[in-house]
Structures are given as C-alpha cells and as structure tokens.
C-alpha positions as CSV (number, residue, x, y, z in Angstrom):
1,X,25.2,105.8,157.1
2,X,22.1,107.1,158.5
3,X,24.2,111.0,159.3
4,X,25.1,110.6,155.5
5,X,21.8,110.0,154.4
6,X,20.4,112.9,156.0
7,X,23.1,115.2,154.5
8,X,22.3,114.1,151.3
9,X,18.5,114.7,151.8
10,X,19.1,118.2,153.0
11,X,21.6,118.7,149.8
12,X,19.2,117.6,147.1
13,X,16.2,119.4,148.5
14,X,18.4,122.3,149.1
15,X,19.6,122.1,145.1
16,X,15.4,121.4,144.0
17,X,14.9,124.8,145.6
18,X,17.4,126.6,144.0
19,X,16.7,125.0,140.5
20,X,13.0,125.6,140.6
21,X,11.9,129.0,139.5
22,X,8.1,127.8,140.1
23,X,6.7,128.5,143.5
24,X,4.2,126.8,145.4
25,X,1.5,129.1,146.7
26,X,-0.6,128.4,149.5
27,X,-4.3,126.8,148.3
28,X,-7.4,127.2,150.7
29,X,-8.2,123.7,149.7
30,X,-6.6,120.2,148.6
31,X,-8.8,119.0,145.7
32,X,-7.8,119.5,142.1
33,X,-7.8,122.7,140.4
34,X,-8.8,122.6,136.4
35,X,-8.3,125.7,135.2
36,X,-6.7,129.4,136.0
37,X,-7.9,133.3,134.5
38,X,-6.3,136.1,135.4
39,X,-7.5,139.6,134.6
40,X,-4.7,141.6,135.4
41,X,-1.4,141.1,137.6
42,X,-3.0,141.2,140.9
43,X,-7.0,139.7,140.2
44,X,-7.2,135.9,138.9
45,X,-9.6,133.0,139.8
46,X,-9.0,129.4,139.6
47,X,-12.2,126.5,139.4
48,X,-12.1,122.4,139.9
49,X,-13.5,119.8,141.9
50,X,-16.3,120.2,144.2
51,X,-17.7,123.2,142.0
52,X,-14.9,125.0,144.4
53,X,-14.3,129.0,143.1
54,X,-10.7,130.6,144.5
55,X,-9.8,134.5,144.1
56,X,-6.9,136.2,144.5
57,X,-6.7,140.0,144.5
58,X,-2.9,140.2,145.2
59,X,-1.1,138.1,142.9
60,X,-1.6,134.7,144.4
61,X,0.0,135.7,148.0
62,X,-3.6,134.8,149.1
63,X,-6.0,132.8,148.0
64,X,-9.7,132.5,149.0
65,X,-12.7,130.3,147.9
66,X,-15.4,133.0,146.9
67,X,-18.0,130.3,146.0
68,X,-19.5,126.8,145.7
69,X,-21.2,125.1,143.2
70,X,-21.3,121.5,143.8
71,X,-20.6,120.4,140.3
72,X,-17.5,119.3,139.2
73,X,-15.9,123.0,137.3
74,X,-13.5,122.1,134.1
75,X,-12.8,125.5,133.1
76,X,-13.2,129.6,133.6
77,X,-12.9,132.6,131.7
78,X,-13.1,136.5,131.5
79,X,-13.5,139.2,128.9
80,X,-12.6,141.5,131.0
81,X,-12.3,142.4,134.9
82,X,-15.5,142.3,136.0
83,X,-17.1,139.9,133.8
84,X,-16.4,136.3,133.6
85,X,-17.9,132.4,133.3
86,X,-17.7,129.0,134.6
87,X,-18.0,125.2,133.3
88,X,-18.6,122.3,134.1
89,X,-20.2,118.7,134.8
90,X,-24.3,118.1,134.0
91,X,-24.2,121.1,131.9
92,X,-23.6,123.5,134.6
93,X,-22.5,127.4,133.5
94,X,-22.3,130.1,136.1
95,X,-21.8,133.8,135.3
96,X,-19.5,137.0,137.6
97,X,-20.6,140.2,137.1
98,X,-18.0,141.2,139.8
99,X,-14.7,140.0,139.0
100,X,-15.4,136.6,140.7
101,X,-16.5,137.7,144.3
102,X,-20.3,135.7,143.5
103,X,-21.5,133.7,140.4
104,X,-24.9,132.6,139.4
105,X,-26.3,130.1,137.2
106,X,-27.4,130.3,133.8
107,X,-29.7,127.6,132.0
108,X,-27.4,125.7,129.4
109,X,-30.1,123.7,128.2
110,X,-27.4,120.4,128.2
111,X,-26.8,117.5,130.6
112,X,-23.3,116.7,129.8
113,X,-20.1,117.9,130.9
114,X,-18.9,121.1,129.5
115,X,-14.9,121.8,128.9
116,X,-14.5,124.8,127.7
117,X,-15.6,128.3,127.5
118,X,-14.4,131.5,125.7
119,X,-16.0,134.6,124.8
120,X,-14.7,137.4,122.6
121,X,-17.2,140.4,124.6
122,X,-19.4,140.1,127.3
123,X,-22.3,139.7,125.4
124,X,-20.8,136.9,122.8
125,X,-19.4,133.5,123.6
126,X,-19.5,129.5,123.2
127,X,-19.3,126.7,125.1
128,X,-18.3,123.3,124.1
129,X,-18.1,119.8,125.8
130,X,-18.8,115.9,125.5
131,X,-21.7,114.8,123.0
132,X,-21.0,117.1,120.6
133,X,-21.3,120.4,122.3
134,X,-21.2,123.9,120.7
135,X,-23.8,126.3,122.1
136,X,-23.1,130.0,121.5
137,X,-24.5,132.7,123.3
138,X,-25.2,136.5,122.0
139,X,-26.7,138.1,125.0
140,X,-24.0,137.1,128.1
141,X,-25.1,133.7,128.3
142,X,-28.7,134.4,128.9
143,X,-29.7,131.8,126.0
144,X,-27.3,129.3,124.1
145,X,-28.1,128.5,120.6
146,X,-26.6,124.6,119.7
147,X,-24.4,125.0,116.5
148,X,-23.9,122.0,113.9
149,X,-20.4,120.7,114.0
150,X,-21.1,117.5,111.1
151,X,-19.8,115.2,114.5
152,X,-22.3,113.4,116.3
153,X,-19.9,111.7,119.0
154,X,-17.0,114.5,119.4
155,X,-15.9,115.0,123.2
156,X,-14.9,118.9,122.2
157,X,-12.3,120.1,125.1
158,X,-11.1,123.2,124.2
159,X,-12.2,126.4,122.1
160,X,-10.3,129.6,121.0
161,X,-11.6,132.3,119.1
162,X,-9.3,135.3,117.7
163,X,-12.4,136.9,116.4
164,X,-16.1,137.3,116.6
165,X,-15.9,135.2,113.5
166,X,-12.7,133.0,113.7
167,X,-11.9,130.2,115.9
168,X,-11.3,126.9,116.6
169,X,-12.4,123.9,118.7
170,X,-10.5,120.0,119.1
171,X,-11.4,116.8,120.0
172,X,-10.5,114.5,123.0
173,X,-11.5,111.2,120.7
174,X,-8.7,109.0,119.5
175,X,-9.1,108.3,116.0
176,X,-7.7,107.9,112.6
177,X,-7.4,111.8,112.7
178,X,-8.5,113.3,115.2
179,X,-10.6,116.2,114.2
180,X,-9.9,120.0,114.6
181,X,-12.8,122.2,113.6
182,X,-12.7,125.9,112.1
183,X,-15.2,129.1,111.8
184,X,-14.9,132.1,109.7
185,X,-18.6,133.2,110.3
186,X,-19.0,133.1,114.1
187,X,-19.8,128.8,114.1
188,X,-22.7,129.2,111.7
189,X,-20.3,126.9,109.8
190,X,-17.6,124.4,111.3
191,X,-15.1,123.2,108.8
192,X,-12.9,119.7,109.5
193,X,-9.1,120.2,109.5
194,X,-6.9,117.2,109.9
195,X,-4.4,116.8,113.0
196,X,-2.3,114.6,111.5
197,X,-2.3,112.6,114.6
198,X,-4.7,110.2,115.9
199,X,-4.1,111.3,119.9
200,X,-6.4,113.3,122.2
201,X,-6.4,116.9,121.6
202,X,-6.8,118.8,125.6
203,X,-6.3,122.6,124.4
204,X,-5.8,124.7,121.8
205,X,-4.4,128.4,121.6
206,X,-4.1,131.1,119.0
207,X,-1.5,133.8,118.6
208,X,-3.2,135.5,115.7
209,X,-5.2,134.1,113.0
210,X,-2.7,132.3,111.3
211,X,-0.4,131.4,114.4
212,X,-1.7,128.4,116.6
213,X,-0.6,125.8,119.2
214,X,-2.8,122.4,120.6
215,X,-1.5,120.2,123.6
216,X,-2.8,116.6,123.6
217,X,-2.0,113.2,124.6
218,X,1.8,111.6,124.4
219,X,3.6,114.9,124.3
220,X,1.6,115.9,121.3
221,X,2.3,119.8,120.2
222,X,0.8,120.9,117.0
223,X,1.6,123.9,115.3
224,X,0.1,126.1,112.3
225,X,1.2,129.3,110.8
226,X,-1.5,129.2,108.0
227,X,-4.9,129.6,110.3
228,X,-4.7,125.6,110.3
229,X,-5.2,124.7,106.9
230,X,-1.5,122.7,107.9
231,X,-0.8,121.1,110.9
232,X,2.4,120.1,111.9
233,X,4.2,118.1,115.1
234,X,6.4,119.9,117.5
235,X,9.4,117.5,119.3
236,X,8.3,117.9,123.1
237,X,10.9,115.2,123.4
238,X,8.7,113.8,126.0
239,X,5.8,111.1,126.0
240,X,3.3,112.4,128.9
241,X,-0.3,114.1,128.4
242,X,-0.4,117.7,127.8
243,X,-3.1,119.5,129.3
244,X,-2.1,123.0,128.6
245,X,-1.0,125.3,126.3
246,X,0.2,129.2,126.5
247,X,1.7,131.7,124.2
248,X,2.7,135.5,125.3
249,X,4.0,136.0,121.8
250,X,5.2,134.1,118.4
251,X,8.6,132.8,120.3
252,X,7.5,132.5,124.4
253,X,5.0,129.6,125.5
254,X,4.6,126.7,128.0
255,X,3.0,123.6,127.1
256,X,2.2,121.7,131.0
257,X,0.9,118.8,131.8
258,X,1.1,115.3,133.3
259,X,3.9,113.8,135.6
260,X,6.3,111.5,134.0
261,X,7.7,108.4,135.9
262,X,9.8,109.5,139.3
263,X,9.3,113.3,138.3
264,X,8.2,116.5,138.8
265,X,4.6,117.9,137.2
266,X,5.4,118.8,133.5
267,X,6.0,122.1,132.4
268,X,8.5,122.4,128.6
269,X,8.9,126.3,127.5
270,X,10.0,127.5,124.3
271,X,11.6,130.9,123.5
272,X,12.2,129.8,119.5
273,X,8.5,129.3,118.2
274,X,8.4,125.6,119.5
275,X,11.3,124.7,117.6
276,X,12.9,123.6,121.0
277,X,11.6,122.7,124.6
278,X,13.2,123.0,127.3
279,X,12.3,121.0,130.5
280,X,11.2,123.3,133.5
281,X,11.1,121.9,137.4
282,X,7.9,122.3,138.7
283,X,9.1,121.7,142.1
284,X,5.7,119.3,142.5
285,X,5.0,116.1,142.0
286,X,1.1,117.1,141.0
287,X,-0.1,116.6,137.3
288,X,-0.3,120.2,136.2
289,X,-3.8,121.4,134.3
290,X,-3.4,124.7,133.7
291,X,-1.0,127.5,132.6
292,X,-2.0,131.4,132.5
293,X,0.7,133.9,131.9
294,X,0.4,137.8,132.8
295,X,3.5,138.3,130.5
296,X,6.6,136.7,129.2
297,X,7.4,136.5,133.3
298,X,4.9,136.3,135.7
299,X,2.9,132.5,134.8
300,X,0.4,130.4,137.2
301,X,0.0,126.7,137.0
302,X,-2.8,124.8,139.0
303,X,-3.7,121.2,139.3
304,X,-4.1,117.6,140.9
305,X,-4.6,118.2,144.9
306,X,-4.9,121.8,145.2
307,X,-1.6,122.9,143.7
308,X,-1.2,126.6,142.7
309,X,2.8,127.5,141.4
310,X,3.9,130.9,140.9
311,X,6.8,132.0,138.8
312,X,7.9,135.7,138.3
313,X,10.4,134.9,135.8
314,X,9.2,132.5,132.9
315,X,10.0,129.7,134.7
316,X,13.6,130.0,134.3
317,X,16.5,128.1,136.5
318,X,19.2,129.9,137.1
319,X,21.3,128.0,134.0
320,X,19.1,130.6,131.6
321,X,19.9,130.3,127.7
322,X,19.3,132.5,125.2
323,X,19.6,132.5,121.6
324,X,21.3,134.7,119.4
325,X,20.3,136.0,116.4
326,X,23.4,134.9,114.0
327,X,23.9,132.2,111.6
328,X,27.3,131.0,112.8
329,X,29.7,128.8,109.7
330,X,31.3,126.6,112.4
331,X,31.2,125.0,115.4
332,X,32.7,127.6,118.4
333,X,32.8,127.2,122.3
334,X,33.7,130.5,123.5
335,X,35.8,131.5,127.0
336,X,33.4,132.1,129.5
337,X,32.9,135.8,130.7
338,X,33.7,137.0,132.9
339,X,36.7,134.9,134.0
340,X,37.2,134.7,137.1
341,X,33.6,135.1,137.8
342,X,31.2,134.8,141.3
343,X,28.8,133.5,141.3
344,X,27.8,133.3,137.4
345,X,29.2,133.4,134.4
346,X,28.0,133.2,130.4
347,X,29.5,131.1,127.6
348,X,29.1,131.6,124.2
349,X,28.7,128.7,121.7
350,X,27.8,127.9,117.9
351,X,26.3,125.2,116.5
352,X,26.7,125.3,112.4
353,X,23.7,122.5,111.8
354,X,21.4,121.0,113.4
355,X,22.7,118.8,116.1
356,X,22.0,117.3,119.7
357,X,24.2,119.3,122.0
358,X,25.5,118.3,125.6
359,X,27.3,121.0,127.3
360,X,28.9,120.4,130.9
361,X,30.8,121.5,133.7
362,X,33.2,119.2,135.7
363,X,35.4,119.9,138.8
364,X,39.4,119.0,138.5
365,X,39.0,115.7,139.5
366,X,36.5,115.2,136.3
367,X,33.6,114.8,138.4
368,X,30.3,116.1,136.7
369,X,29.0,119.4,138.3
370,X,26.2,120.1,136.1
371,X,24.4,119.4,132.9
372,X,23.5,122.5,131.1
373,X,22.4,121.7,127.7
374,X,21.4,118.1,126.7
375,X,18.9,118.3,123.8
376,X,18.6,119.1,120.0
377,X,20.0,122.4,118.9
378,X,19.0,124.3,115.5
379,X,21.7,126.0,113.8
380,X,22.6,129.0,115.6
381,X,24.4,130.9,118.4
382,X,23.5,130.9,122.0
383,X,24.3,131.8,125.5
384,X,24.1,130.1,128.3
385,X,24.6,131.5,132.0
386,X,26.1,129.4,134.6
387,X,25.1,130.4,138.6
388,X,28.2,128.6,140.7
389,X,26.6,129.9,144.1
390,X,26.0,126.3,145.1
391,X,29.5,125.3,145.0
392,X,32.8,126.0,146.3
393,X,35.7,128.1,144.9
394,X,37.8,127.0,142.4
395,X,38.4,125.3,138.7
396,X,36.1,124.3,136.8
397,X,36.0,123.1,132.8
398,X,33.2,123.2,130.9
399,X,32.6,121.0,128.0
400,X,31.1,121.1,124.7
401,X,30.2,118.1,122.8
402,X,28.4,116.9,119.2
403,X,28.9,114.6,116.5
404,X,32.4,115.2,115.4
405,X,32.7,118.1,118.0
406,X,34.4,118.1,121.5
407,X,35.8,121.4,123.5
408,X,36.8,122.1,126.8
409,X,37.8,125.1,128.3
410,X,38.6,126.5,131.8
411,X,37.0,128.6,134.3
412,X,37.8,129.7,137.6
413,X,35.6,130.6,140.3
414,X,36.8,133.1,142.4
415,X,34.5,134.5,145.8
C-alpha cells in the first residue's frame, strides 16, 4: 500500500507540472507580495509586507530586494522606466527616479493607508486609499492636493486613469451599491456610477475609455463598454475574492485572486471579452494579489508568502482552445487531426446555441483520461488541442456532450 501510494504521489505531481503553464520563481523573501510593475520584458518591481522593494532586471530569473521601508507597501507603479512610486500603510508614498534601484519619501499629508497609485506622466498622478482618499499630484508627487469625492467613509482601492482627464476609482465597502466613481476633468469632479452589486470592489482596469473591467469579492467581474455609465456582471463561475484584474487587449485578460477550498491560487483567463473563463493552475496554493502582463504571453502573478509565478505563454495548459470565428447552424464534433497523431492532436467542434459543454477522452476500457472542456459555451466554433505525451500508445475516444447532443469518435495514438 505504502509503494502504491508513493507512485501515485509521484504521478499527480508529475501531471501538476505538466498541466501548469505558471512557474514559480525564486523570491528573496517569504512575506506577501501586493502588487507587481513591469517596465519592459526584462525590468519589473514587486512591493508588500515589511515595506520590502524586489527588482528584477532579467525577467524574473533573479530577484533582489533593492529597498526597505518599514511600512506595510499595497501597491507600485511607473510611467515609464525610470520613474515610478510606491503605497502604502500611515500614508506612506515613496518615489524612483532610477527604475527602482532606490526610493525616497514624499510627504502625503495622510495617516491612513493608501491602495492605490497611478499616474498618466511623471509629473501628474493620484493616490487613493481608506477614509476617503483622493490626493492628486501635478509636480511628481512633490505636493498632493485632496479632491472631493461626495463620500465621507469610502475605503477607495483601486484607481485607473485612461487620460489626464478620465478615470475611475472603486470602493472596498459593502453596500446597497457599492460605489464606482468617474472624472472627465482630471478629479476636479467625481461622478457616482452604480455597480449593480453590493460586494467589495479590489481593482479596476481600462482598455480604452469606453472598455473597462473591476475584480471584487465573490467572483465579482464587472464589465462596461460605454465608459461606465452601464455596468454589467461577468460569470467567473467561481465564488472566491478577486484581487486582480488585467487586459492586453478587448478579448485577452486574467482576473486572479484568492484560493478556493482544496485548490490552487486563482487565476480565470478569457480570450472572448469575458464572455467565458477558463480556470488556470497556478501550481500554488498562495492567494494570488497581483497580475502584470508584458503581452498576450509573458504575465507575473505575486502574493501571500513571497510567491512570484512566471508564465511565458498566457497561462495556457497544454489542452489550449481557441475560438473560431464562424457562426455554425448545428451541433458538429469533428475527426481529430491529425489521426494518428503523437503527441497532440486538435478537434474541431460547433456549438449552435448557447450551451454547457463537456468534452472528454476515455481509454478502450471507458476509463476517463481527461476532461477538456466542462463549462458554458456561446454559440460558435472552436478548437481544442489535445497533448497525449503523458500517456501510453493507443485508442482513445473522445466525447462530446450537451443537452440533446452526444458524439464520440476515435483517435489513435501512435509514437
């Protein structure tokens, strides 16, 4: 029993491996990491507990703490290489002038925490945080002006600006409707959108000025294509806090977040505009705080003890679907190609309205192989890729199943 058990250890930590396309890197320290900035593919920082400051200059190979603060840090941020802030606990904001090597403080003028930070030069910027904070800055952070939001308890955790004069902040308050604010003239004045939801708001994110995405408690995903005069809910299809959100363009982002009961530190992707998520393995056990993608591929997550994950291409397992750009009249599972195949193969299906979709590979004897797809589908067609190199030659039958749909077909896999 015990030579079994062993075996079967080895097995599924040799199948995490090869189903996680998020990498652990190695982390100078163990204490939780809040939020990651990178300027380009090879320069990024990450801040958290302690007040502890980590550089990279090679794409994460190597990380080392450049600085030390003391204060709890919730959040960084650069306009560009050189130039870049910090936030945090008691008020605390520390500038770089050289890409994160050394950082000094600059007077806030507050005593609470501070959660976010985001300037649109180096010269203009805000900062908001618990007890109603929005301070903007003209001059680099050398003085912070307050600005009136019409709040006078908000805990305001994240801020995005598209423009010098557009942008957004949210609240971490549970309410009736939890507030979202907008400006159009820099945050002389905040207007009150409402959520539509009455959950923490952690982070918000704009593709453009009409395109937008917020990450809050209980899976919460909001979405506006109107510059968030409508707000509507995005199915996560999963009930843990989200603490971060990240677009590379109106179809590819990554919502991450908290660890769910008996698994792995969140992270959902979308390639479809949030229509759909699908699930990515972390490969950590960690609550996950923070996303930054370079591009559509190369992503960094930080979070709870020290972790720092790595993924090179978007996070992707090797069962990798994609969606094609065809409005199909029926239901269609297509033969895989090629046929025989080693190690992977791609089916073809259809799905003519919207439907949940399981699609699965068995061995001869009808044992399950593999779940690939087990979630909601739109109407459309798709692809999905199948990487066998984790099991032995043979037949295998794939299955397609929906309301009032069932297909299988056979494969053969041939090394």
């Amino acid at each position: 029993m015990i030579r079994i058990f062993i075996i079967s250890s080895i097995l599924f930590l040799y199948s995490q491996l090869n189903f996680s396309q998020w990498f652990t890197q190695n982390s100078p320290h163990a204490h939780n990491k809040w939020s990651v900035f990178f300027t380009d593919a090879d320069n990024g920082c990450a801040v958290g507990g302690f007040g502890l400051i980590i550089k990279t200059t090679n794409g994460g190979q190597d990380w080392a703490i450049s600085d030390s603060v003391g204060n709890l840090l919730e959040a960084v941020y650069f306009a560009d290489a050189n130039t870049g802030w910090a936030v945090g606990s008691s008020g605390l904001i520390i500038k770089t002038t050289d890409a994160g090597s050394s950082w000094i403080t600059r007077p806030s003028g507050e005593t609470n925490l501070i959660s976010s930070v985001h300037f649109v030069d180096v010269t203009t910027g805000w900062v908001v945080g618990q007890a109603n904070i929005i301070n903007k800055t003209t001059n680099g952070g050398l003085s912070w002006v307050s600005q009136t939001s019409g709040f006078s308890t908000s805990w305001w955790t994240s801020i995005f600006f598209v423009s010098a004069d557009t942008g957004w902040v949210v609240d971490r308050r549970e309410n009736s409707a939890t507030p979202i604010l907008k400006t159009t003239n820099g945050g002389l004045l905040w207007v009150t959108q409402q959520s539509g939801t009455n959950t923490s708001l952690n982070e918000v994110y704009f593709i453009d000025a009409d395109t937008g995405y917020i990450a809050g408690k209980l899976g919460t995903i909001l979405k506006t294509t109107n510059g968030g005069t409508d707000w509507f809910v995005l199915n996560s299809g999963i009930n843990e806090e989200l603490f971060s959100v990240f677009f590379t363009d109106f179809n590819t982002g990554w919502v991450a977040g908290r660890t769910g009961s008996g698994s792995s530190g969140t992270i959902l992707k979308t390639t479809n505009g949030g229509i759909s998520w699908v699930n990515q393995p972390s490969g950590t056990l960690e609550d996950i705080h923070s996303l930054y993608f370079i591009d559509s591929n190369t992503g960094y997550a930080v979070g709870e003890s020290g972790i720092i994950l790595k993924t090179t291409n978007g996070g992707v397992t090797f069962i990798e679907e994609e969606e094609i750009n065809e409005i199909p009249t029926d239901y269609i599972l297509s033969q895989n190609y090629p046929n025989p195949f080693n190690p992977s193969t791609t089916i073809s299906y259809s799905v003519s309205e919207l439907s949940f979709v399981t699609f699965k590979v068995y061995d001869v004897l009808g044992n399950e192989i593999q779940t690939l797809v087990n979630e909601e589908k739109p109407v459309g067609s798709y692809e999905v890729e199948w990487n066998a190199s984790d099991v032995p030659s043979g037949v295998y039958f794939y299955q397609l199943k929906t309301k009032g749909y069932l297909e299988t077909k056979k494969m053969v896999l041939l090394r």
